[in-house]
Gaussian input, Z-matrix of N, CA and C with variables (Angstrom, degrees):
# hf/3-21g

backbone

0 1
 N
 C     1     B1
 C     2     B2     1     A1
 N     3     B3     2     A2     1     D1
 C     4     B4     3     A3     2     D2
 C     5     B5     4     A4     3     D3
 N     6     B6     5     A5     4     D4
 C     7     B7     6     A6     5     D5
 C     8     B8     7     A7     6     D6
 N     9     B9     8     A8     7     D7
 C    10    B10     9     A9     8     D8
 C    11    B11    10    A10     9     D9
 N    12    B12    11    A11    10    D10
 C    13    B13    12    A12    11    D11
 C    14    B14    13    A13    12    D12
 N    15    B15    14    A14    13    D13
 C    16    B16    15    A15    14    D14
 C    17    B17    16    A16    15    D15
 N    18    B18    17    A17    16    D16
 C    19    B19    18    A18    17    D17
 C    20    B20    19    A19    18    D18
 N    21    B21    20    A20    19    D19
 C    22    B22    21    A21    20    D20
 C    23    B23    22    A22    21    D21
 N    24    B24    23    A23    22    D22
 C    25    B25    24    A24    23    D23
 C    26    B26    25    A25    24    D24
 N    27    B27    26    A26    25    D25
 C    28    B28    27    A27    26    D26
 C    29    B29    28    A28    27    D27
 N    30    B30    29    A29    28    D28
 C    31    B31    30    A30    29    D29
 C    32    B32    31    A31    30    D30
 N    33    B33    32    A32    31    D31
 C    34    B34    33    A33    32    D32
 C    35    B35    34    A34    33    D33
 N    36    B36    35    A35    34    D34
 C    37    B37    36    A36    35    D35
 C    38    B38    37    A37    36    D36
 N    39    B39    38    A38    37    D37
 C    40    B40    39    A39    38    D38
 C    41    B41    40    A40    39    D39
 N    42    B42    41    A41    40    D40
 C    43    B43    42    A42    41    D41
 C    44    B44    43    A43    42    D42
 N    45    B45    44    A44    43    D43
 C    46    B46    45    A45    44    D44
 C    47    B47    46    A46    45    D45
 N    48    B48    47    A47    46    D46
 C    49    B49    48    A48    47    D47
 C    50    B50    49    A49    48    D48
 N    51    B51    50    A50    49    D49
 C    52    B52    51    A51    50    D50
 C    53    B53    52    A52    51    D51
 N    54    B54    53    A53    52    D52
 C    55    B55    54    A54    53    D53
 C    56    B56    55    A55    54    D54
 N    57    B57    56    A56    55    D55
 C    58    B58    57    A57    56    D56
 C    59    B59    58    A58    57    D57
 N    60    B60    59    A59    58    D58
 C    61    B61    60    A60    59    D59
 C    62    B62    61    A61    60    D60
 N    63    B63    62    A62    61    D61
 C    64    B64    63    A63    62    D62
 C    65    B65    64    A64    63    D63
 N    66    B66    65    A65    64    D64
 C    67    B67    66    A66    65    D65
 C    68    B68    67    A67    66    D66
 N    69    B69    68    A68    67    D67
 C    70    B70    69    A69    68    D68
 C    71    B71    70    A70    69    D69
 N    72    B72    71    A71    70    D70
 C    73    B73    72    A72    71    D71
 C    74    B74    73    A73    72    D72
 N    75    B75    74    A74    73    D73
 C    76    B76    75    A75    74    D74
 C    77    B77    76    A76    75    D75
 N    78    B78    77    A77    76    D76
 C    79    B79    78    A78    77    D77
 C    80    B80    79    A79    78    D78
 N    81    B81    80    A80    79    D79
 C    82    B82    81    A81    80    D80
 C    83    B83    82    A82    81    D81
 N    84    B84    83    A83    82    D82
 C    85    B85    84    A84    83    D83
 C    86    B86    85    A85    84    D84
 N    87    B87    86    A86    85    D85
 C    88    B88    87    A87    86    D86
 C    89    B89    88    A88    87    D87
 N    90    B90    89    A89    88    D88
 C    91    B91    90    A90    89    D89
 C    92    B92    91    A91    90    D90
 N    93    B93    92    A92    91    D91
 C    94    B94    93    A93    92    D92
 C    95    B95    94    A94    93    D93
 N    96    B96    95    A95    94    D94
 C    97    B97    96    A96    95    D95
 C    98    B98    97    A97    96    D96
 N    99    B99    98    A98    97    D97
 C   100   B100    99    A99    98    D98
 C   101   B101   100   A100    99    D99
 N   102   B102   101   A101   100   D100
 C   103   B103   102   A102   101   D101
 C   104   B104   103   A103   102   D102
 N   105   B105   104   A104   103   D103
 C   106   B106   105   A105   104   D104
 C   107   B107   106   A106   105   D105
 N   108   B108   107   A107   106   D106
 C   109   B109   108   A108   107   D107
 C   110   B110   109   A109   108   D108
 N   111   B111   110   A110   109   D109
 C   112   B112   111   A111   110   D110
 C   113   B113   112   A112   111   D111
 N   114   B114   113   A113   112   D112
 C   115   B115   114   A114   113   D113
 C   116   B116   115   A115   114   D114
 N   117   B117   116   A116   115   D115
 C   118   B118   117   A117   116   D116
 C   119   B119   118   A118   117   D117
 N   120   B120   119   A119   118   D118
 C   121   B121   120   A120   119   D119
 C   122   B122   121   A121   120   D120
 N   123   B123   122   A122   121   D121
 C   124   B124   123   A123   122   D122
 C   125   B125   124   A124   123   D123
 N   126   B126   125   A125   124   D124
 C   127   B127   126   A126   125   D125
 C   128   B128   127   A127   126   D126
 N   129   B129   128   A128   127   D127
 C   130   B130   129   A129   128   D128
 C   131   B131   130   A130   129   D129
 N   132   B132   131   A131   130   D130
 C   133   B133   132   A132   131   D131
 C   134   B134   133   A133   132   D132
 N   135   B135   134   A134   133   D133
 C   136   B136   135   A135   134   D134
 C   137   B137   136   A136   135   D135
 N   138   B138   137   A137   136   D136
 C   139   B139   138   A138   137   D137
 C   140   B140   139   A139   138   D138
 N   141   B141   140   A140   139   D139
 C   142   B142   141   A141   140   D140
 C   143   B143   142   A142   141   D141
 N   144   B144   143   A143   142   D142
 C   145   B145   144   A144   143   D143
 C   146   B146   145   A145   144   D144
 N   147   B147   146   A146   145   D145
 C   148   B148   147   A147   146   D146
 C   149   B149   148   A148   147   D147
 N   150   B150   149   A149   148   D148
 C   151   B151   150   A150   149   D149
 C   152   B152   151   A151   150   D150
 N   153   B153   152   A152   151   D151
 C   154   B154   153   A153   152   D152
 C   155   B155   154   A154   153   D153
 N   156   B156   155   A155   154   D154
 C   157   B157   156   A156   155   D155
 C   158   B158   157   A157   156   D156
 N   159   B159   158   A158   157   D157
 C   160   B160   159   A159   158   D158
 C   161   B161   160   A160   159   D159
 N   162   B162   161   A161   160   D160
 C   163   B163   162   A162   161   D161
 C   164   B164   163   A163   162   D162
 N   165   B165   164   A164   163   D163
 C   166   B166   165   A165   164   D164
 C   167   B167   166   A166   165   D165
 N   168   B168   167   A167   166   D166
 C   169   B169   168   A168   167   D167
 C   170   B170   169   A169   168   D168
 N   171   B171   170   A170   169   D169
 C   172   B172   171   A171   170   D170
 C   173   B173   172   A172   171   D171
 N   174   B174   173   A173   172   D172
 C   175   B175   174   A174   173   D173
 C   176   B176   175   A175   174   D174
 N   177   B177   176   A176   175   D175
 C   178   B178   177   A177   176   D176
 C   179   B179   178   A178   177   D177
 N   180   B180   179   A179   178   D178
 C   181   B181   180   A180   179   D179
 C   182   B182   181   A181   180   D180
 N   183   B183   182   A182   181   D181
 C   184   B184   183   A183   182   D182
 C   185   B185   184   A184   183   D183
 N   186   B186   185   A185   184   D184
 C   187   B187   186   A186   185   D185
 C   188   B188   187   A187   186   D186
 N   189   B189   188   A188   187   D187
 C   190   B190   189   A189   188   D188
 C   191   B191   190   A190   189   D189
 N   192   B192   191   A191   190   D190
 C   193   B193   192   A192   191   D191
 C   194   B194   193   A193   192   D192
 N   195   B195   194   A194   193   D193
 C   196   B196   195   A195   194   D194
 C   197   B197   196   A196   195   D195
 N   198   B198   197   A197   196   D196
 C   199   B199   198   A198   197   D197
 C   200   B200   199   A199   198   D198
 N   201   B201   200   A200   199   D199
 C   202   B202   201   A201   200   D200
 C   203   B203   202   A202   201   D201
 N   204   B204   203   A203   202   D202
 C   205   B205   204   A204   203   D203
 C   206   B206   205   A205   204   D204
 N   207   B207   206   A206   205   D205
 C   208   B208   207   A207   206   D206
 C   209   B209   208   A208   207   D207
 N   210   B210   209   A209   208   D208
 C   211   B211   210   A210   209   D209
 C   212   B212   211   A211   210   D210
 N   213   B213   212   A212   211   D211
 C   214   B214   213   A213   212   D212
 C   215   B215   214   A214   213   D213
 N   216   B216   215   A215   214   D214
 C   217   B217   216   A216   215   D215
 C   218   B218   217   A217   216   D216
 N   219   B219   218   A218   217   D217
 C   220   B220   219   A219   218   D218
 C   221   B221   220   A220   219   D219
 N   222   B222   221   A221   220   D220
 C   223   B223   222   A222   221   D221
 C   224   B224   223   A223   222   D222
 N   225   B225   224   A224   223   D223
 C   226   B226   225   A225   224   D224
 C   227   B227   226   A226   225   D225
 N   228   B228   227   A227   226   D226
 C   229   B229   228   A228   227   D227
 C   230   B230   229   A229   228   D228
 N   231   B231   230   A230   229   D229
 C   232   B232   231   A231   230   D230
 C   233   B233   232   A232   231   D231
 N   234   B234   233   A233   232   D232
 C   235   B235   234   A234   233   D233
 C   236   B236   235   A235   234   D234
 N   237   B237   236   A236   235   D235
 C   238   B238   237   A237   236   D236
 C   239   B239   238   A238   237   D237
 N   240   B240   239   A239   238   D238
 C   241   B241   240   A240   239   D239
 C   242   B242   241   A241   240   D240
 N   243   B243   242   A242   241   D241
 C   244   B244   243   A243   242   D242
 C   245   B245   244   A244   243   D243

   B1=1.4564
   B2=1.5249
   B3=1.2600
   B4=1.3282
   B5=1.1831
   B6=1.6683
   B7=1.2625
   B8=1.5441
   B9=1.7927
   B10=1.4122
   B11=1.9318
   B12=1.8194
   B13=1.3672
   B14=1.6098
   B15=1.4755
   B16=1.0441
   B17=1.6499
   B18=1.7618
   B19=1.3478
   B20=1.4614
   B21=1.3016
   B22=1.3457
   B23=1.6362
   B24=1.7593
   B25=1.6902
   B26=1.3031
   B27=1.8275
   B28=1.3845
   B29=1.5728
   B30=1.4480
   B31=1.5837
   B32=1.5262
   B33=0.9776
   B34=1.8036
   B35=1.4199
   B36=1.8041
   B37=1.6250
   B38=1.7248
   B39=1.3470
   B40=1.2308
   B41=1.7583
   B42=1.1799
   B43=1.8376
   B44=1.1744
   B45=1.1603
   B46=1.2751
   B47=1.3353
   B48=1.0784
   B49=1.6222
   B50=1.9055
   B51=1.3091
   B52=1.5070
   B53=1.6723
   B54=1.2878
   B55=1.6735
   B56=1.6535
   B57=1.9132
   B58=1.3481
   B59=1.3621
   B60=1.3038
   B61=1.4036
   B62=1.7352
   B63=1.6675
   B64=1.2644
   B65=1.2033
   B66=0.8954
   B67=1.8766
   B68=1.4270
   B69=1.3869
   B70=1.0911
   B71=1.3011
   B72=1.2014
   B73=1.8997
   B74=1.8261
   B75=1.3627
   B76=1.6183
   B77=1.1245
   B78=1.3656
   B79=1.6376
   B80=1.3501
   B81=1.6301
   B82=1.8771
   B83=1.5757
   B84=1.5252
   B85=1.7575
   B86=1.3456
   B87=0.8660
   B88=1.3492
   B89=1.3256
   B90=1.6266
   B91=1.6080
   B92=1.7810
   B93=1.1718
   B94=1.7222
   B95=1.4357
   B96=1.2100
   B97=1.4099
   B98=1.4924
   B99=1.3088
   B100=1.6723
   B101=1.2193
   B102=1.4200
   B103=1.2824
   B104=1.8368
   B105=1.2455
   B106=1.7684
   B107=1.5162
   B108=1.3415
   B109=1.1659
   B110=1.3563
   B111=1.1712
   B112=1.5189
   B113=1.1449
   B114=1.7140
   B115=1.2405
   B116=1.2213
   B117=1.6427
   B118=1.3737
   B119=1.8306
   B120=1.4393
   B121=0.9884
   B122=1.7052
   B123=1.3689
   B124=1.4733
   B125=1.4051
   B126=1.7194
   B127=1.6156
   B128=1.8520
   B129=1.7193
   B130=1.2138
   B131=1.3733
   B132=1.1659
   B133=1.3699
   B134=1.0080
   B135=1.0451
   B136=1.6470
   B137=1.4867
   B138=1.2450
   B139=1.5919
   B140=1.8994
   B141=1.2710
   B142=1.3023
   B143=1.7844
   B144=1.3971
   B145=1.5294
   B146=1.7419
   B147=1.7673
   B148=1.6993
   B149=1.6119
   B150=1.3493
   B151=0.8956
   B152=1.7546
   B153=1.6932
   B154=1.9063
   B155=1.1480
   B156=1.6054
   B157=1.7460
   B158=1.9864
   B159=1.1434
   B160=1.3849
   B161=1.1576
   B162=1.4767
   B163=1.9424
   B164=1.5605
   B165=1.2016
   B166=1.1132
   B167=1.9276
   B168=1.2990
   B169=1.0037
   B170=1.6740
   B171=1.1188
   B172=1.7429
   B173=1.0286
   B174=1.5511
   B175=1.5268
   B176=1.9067
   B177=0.9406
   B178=1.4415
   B179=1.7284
   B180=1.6702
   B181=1.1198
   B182=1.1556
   B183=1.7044
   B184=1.5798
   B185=1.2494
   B186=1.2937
   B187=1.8213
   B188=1.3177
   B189=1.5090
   B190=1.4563
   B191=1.7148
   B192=1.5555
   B193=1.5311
   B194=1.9963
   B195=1.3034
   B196=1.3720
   B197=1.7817
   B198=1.2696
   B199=1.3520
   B200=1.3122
   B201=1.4105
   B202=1.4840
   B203=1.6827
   B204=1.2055
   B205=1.2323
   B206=1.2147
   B207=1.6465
   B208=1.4086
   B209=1.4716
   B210=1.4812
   B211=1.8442
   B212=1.4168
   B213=1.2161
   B214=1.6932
   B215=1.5516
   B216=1.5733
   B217=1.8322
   B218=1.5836
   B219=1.0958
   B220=1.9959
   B221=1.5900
   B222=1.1259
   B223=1.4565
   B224=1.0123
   B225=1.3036
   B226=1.2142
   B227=1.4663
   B228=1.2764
   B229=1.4611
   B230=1.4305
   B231=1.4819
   B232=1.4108
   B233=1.5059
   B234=1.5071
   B235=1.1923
   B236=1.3736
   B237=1.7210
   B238=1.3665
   B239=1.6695
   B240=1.7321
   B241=1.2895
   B242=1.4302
   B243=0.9948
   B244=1.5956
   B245=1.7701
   A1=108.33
   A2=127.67
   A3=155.23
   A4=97.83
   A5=141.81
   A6=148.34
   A7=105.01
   A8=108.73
   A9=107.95
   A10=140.56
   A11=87.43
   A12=110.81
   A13=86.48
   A14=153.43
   A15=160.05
   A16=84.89
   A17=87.53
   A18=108.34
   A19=110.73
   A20=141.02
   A21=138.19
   A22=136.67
   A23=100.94
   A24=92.85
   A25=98.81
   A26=96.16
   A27=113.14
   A28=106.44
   A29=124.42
   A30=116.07
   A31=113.75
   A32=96.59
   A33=102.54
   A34=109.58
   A35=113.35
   A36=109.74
   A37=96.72
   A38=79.24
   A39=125.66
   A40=125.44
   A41=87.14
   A42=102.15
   A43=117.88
   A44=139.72
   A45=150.03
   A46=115.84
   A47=143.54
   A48=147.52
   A49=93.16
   A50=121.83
   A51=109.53
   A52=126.20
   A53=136.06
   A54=116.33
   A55=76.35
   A56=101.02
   A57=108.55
   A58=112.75
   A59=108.54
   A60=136.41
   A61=103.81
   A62=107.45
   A63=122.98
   A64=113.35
   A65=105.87
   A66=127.29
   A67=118.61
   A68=113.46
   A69=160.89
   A70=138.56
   A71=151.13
   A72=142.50
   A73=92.12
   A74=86.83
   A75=105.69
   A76=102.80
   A77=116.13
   A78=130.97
   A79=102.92
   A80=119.16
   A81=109.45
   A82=101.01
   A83=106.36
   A84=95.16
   A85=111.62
   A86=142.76
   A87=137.58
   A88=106.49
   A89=96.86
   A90=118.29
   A91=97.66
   A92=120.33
   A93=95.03
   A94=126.39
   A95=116.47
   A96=121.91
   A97=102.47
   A98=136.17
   A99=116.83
   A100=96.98
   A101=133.34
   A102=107.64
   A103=122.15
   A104=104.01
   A105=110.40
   A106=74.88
   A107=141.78
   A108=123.88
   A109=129.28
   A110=121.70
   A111=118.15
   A112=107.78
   A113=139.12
   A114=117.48
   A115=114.61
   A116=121.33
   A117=131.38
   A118=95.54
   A119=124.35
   A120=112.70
   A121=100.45
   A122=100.70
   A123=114.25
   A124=131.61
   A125=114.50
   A126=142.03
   A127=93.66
   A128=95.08
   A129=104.61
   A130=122.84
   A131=133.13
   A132=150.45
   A133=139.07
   A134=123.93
   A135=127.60
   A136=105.09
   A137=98.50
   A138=111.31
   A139=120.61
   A140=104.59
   A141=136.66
   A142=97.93
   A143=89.11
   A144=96.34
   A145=121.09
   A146=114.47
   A147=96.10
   A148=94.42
   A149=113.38
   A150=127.20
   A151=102.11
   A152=101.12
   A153=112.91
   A154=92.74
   A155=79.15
   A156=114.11
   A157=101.25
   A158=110.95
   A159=113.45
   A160=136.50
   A161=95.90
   A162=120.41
   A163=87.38
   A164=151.05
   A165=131.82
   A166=136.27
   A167=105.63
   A168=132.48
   A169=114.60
   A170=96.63
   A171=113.49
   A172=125.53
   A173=143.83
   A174=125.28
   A175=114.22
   A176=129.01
   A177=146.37
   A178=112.90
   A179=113.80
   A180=112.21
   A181=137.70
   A182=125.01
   A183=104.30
   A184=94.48
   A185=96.52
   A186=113.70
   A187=98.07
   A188=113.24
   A189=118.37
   A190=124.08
   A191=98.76
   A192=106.38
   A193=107.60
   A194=99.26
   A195=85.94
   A196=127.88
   A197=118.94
   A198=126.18
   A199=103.63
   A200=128.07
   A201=128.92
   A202=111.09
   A203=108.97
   A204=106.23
   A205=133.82
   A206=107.32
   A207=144.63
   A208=105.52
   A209=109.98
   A210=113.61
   A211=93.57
   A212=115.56
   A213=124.92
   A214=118.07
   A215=100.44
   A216=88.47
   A217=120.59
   A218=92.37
   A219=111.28
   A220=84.92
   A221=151.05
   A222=117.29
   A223=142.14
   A224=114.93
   A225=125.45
   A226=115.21
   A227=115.92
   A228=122.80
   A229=95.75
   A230=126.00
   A231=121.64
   A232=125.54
   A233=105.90
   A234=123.22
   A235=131.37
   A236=96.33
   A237=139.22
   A238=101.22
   A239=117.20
   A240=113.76
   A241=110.48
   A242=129.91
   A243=120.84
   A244=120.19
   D1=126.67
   D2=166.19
   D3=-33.81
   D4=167.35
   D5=142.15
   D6=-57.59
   D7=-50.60
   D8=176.05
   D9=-39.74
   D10=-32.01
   D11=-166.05
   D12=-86.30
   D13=-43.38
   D14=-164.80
   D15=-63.07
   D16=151.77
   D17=172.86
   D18=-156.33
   D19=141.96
   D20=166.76
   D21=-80.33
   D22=101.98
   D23=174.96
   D24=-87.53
   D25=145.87
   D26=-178.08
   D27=-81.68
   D28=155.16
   D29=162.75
   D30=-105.96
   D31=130.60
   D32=-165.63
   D33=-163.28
   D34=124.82
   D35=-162.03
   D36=-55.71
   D37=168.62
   D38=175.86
   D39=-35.04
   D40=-62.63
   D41=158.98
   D42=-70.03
   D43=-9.90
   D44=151.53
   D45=-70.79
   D46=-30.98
   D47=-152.64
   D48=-74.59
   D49=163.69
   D50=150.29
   D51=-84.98
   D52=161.25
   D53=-170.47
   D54=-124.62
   D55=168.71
   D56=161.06
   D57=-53.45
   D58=158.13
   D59=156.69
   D60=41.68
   D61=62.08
   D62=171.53
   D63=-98.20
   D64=137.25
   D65=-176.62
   D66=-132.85
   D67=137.55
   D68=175.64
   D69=-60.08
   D70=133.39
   D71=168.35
   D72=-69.54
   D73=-59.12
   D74=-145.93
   D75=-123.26
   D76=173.12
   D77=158.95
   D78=-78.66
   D79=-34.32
   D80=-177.98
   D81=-56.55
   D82=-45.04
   D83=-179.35
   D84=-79.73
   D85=-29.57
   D86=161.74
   D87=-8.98
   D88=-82.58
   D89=-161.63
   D90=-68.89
   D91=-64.37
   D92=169.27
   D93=-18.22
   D94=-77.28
   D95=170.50
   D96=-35.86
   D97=-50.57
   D98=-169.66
   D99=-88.65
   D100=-28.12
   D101=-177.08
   D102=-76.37
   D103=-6.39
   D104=-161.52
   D105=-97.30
   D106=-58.16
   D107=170.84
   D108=-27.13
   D109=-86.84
   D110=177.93
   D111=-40.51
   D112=-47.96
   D113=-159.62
   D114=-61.91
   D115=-25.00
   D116=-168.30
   D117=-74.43
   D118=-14.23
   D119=-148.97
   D120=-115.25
   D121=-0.68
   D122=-170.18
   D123=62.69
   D124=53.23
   D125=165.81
   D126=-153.31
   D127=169.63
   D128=150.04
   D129=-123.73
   D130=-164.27
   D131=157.43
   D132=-98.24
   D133=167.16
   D134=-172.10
   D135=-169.56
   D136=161.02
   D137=174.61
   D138=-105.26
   D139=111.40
   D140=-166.27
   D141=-62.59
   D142=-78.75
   D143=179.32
   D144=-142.19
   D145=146.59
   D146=175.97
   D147=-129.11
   D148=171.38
   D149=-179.37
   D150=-126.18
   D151=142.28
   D152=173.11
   D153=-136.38
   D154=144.63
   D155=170.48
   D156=-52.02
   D157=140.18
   D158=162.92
   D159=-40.69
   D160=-52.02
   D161=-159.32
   D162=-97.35
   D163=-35.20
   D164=174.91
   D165=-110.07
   D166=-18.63
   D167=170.39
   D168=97.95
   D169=-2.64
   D170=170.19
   D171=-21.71
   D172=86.03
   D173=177.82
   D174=-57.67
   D175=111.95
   D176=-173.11
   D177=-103.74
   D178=-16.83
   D179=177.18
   D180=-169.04
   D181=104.02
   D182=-159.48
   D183=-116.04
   D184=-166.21
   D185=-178.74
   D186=-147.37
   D187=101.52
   D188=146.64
   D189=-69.57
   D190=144.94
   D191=-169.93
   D192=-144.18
   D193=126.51
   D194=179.28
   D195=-48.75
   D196=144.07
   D197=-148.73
   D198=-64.69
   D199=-4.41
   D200=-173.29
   D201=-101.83
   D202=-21.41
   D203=168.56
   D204=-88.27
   D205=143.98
   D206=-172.83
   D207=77.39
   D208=171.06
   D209=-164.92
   D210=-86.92
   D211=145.15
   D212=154.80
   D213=-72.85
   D214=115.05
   D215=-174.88
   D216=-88.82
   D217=140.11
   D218=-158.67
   D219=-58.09
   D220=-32.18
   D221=150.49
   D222=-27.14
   D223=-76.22
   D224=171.81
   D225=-41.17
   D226=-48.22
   D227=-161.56
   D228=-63.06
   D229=-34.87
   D230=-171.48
   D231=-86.62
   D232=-6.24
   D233=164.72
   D234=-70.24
   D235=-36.17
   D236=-166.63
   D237=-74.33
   D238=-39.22
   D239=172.77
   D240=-89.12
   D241=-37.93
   D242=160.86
   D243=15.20

């Protein structure tokens, strides 16, 4: 097996793990729950991408992703020091 093909499960009790078809109040708890996770698991999180309703501006949907994933584009980053 490749380094590539390797991947890391975290160990983290039980009550910590995510279960099927878990639900939520909020997106604030949402991200609690992933963030108290990883920390137990040694990474954090971040939010990748969200999606809003049009007509109201509502965030309705994000996607948390551990903080190491995908490349940061040297755009942004240079915008970012601005």
């Amino acid at each position: 097996m490749s380094s590539k093909d390797e991947f890391y499960i975290p160990q983290v009790r039980d009550d910590k793990k995510q279960k099927a078809r878990l639900a939520f109040k909020s997106l604030d708890e949402t991200y609690e729950f992933y963030n108290d996770y990883a920390k137990d698991a040694g990474f954090s999180v971040r939010i990748s991408k969200e999606k809003k309703k049009k007509e109201t501006c509502e965030v309705f949907w994000k996607r948390y992703v551990c903080f190491k994933e995908g490349e940061i584009d040297e755009t942004w980053r240079e915008k970012k020091r601005q």
